[in-house]
N, C-alpha and C positions, 0 to 999 in steps of 0.2 A: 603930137605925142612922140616922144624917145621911145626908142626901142632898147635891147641891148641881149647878145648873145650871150647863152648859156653857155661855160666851159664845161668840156669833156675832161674824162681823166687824164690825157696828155696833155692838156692846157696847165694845169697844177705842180704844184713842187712836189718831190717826193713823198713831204710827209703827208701833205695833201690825199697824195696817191694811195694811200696806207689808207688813211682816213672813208676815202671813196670807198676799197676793198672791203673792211669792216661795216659802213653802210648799207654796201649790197649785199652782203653775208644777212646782214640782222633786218633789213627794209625789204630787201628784194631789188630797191633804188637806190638813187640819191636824190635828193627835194632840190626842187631847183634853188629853192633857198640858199641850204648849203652848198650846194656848186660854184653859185655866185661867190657867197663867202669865201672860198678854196681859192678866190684870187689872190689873197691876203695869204702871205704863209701866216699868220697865226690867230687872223678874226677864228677860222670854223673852230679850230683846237679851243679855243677860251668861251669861244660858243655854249662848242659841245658839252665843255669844263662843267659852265655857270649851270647849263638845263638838266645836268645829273645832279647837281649837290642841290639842288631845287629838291628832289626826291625823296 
């Protein structure tokens, strides 16, 4: 079985990094989910996008 590490908020790009901020403000976290995602500069942002207009 693969393993793979979780990035922290210095492993990300800026906007990434914005994105972590407003996470832990509103979660307390960040889901490791989206961390993984945060490697992407723009998978989490159109993620995040899709799972609000869901609402």
């Amino acid at each position: 079985m693969s393993t793979f590490s979780v990035p922290g908020r210095g492993d990300v790009s800026a906007n990434n990094q914005e994105i972590f901020d407003t996470l832990q403000k509103g979660l307390g976290m960040v889901p490791n989910l989206y961390a993984v995602m945060a490697l992407s500069d723009n998978a989490l942002d159109n993620y995040l996008a899709f799972q609000n207009a869901m609402v």
